[in-house]
N, C-alpha and C positions, 0 to 999 in steps of 0.2 A: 452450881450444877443446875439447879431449877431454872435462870436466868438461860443458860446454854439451849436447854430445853425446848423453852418456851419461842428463843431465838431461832432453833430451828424448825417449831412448827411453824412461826408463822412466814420463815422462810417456803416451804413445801407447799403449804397455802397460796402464798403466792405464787409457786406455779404451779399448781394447781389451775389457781382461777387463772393466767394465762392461757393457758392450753384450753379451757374451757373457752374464753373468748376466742381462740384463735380457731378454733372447731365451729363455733358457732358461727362466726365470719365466712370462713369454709363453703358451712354448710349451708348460708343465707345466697353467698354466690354462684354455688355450682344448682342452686333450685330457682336463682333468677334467671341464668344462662340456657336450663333447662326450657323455661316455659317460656324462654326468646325464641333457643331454637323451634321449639313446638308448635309456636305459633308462625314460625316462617315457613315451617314443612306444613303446614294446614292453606296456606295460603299458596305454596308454590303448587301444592296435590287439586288445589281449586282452579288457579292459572292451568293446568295440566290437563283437566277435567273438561275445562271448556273449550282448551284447543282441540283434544281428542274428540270434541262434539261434533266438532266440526268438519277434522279432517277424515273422518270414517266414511263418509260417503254418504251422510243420511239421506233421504231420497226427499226429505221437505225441503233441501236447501239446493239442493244439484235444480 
């Protein structure tokens, strides 16, 4: 009985710690993918920035 037991805690355990890795995996990717996009959208809002500098019509460049 005790054997059964013990057999099925460390079954649970083990998924347990599965789902844990697998969460943490998860959540290591969608915070890398995060701060890819973020930095593409900072850079494309910079590209954007400086064409709008330009195409406004400033009067230093006309």
């Amino acid at each position: 009985m005790q054997e059964k037991k013990s057999e099925k805690e460390s079954r649970s355990l083990d998924i347990l710690l599965r789902f844990v890795m697998f969460a943490r995996v998860n959540w290591i990717d969608s915070s890398l993918i995060s701060s890819s996009l973020n930095k593409r959208i900072e850079e494309k809002s910079d590209m954007l920035d400086k064409d709008s500098f330009f195409s406004v019509g400033n009067p230093s460049v006309d």
